[in-house]
mmCIF file of the C-alpha atoms, coordinates in Angstrom:
data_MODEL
# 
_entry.id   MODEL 
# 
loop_
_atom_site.group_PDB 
_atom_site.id 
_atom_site.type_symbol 
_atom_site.label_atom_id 
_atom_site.label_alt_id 
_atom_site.label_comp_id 
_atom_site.label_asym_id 
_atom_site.label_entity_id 
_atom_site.label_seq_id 
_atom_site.pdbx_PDB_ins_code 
_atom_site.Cartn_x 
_atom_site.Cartn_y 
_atom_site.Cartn_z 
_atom_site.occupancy 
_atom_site.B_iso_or_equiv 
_atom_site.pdbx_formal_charge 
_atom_site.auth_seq_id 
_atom_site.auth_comp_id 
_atom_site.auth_asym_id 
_atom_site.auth_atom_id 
_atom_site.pdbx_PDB_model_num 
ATOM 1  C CA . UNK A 1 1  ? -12.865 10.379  9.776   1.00 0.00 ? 1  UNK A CA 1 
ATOM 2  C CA . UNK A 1 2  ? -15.306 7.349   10.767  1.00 0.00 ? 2  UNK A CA 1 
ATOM 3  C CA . UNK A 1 3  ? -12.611 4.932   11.689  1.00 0.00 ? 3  UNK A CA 1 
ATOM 4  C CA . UNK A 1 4  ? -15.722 2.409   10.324  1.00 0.00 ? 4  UNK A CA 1 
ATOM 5  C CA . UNK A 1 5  ? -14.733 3.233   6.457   1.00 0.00 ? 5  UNK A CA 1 
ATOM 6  C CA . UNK A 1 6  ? -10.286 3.205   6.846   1.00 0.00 ? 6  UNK A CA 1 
ATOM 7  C CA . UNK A 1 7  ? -8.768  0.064   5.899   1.00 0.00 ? 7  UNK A CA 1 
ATOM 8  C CA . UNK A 1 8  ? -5.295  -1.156  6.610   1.00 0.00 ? 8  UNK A CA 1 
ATOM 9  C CA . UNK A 1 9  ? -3.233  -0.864  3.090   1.00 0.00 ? 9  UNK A CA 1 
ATOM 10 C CA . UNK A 1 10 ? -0.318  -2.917  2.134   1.00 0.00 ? 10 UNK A CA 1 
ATOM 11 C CA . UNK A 1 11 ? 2.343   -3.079  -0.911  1.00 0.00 ? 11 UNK A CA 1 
ATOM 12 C CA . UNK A 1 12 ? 2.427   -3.166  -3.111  1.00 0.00 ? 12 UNK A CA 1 
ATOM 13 C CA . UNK A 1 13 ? -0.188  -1.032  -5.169  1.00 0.00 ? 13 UNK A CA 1 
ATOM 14 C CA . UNK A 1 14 ? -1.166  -2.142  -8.366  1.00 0.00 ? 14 UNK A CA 1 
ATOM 15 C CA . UNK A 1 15 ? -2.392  0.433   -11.491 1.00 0.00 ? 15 UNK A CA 1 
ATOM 16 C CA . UNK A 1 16 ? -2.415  0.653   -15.463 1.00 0.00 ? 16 UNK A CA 1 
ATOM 17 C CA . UNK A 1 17 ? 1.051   1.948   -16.354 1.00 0.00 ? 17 UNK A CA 1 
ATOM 18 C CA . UNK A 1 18 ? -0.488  5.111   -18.001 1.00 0.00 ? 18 UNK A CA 1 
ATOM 19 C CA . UNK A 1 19 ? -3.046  5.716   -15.121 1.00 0.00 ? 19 UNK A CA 1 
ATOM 20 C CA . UNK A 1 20 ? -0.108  6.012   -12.685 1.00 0.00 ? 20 UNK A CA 1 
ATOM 21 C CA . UNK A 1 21 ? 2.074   7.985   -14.817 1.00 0.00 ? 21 UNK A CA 1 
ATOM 22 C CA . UNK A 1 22 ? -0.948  10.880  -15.960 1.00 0.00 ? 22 UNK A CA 1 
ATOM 23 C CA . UNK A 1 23 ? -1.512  10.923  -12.415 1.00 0.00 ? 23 UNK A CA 1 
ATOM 24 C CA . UNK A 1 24 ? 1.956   11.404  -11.063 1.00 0.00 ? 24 UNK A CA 1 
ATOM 25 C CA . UNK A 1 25 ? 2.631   14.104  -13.938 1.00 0.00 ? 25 UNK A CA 1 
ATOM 26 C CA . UNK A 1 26 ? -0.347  16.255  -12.467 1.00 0.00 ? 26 UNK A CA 1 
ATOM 27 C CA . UNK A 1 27 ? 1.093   16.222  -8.844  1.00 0.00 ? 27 UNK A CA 1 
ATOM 28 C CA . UNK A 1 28 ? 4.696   14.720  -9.004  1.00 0.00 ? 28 UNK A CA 1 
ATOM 29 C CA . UNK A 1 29 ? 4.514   16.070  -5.276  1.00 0.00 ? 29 UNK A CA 1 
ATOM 30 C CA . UNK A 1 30 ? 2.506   13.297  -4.007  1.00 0.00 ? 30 UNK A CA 1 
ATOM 31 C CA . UNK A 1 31 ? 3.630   10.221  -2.451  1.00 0.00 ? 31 UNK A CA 1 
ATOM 32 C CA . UNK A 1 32 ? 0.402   8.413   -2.267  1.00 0.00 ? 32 UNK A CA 1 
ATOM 33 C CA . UNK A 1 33 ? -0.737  6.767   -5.955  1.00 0.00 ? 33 UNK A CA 1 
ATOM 34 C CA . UNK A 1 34 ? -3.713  5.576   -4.709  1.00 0.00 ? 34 UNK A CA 1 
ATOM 35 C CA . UNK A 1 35 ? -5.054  9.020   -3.406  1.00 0.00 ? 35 UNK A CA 1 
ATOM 36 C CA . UNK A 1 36 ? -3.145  10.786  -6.773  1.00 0.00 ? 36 UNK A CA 1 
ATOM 37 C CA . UNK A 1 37 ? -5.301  8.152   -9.255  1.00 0.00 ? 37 UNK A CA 1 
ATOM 38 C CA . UNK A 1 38 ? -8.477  9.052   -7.393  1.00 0.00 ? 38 UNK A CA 1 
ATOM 39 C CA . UNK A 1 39 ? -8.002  12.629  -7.478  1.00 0.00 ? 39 UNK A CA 1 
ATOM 40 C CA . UNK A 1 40 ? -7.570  12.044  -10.897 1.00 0.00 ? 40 UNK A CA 1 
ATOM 41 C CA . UNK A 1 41 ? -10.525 10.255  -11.803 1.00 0.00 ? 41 UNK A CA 1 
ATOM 42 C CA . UNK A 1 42 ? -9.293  6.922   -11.334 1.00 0.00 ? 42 UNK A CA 1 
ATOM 43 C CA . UNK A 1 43 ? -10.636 4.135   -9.739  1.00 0.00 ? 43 UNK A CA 1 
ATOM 44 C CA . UNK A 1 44 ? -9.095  2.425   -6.787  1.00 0.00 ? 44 UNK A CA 1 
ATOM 45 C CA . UNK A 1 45 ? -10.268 -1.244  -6.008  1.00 0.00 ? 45 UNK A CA 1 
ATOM 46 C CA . UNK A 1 46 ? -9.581  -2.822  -2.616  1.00 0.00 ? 46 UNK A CA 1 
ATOM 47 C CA . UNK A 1 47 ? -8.741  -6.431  -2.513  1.00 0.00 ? 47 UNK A CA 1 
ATOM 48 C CA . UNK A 1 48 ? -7.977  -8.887  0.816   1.00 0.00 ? 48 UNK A CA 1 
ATOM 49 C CA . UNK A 1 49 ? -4.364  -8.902  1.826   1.00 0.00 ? 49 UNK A CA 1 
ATOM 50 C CA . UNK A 1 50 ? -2.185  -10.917 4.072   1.00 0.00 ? 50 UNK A CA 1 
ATOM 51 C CA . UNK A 1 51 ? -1.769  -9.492  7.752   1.00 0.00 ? 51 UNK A CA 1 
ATOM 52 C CA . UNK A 1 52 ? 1.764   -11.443 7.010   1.00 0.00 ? 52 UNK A CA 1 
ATOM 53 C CA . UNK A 1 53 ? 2.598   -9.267  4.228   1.00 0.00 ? 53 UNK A CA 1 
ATOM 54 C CA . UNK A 1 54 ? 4.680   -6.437  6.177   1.00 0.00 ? 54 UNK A CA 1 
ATOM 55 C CA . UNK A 1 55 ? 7.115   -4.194  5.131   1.00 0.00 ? 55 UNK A CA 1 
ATOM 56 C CA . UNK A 1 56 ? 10.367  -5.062  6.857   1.00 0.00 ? 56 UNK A CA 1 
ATOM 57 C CA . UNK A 1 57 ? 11.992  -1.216  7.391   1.00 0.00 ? 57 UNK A CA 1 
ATOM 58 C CA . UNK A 1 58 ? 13.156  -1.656  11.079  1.00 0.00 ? 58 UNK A CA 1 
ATOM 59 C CA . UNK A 1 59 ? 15.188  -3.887  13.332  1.00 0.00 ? 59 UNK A CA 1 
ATOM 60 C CA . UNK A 1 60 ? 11.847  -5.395  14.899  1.00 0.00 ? 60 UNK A CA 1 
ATOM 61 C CA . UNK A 1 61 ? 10.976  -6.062  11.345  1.00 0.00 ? 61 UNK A CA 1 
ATOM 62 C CA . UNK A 1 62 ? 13.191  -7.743  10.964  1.00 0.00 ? 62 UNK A CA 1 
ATOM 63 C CA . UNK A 1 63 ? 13.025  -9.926  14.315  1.00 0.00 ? 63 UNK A CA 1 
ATOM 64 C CA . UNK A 1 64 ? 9.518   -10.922 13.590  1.00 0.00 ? 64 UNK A CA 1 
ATOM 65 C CA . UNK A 1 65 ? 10.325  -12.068 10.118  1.00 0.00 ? 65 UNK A CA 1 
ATOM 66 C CA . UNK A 1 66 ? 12.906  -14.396 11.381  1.00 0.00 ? 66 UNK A CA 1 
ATOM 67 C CA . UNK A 1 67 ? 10.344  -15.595 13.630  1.00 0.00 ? 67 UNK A CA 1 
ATOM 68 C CA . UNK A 1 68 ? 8.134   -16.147 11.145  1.00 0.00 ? 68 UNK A CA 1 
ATOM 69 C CA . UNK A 1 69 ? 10.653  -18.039 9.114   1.00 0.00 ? 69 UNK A CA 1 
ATOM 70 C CA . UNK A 1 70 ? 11.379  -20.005 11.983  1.00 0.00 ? 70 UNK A CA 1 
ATOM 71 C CA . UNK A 1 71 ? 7.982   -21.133 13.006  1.00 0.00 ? 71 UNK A CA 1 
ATOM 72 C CA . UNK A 1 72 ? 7.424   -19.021 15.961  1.00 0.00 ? 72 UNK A CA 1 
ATOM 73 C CA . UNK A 1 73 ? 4.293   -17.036 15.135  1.00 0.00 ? 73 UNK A CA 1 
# 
């Protein structure tokens, strides 16, 4: 895909209650809402995020968000 039109997408996702659930219960396969509400119809809005905002899943995660509580990035 044109790497111009892929944007960087962070957690967590926000939808109507029934939106999400209509859309799950025609694919409870998927893992992705936001793909599984537009497949469905639905209408996915992007908004601005925070390139601070990580997930923390790893040990390096984890190191960088002690660094960020201690002032170092």
């Amino acid at each position: 895909p044109d790497r111009r039109q892929l944007v960087a997408v962070q957690t967590p996702q926000a939808f109507r209650a029934k939106v999400l659930r209509d859309a799950h219960a025609s694919n409870p396969e998927s893992t992705d809402d936001a793909t599984l509400v537009e497949t469905n119809g639905g209408r996915v809005v992007v908004v601005h995020g925070d390139p601070l905002n990580r997930k923390l899943t790893t040990p390096e995660d984890m190191n960088w968000a002690r660094a960020i509580t201690r002032g170092e990035v």
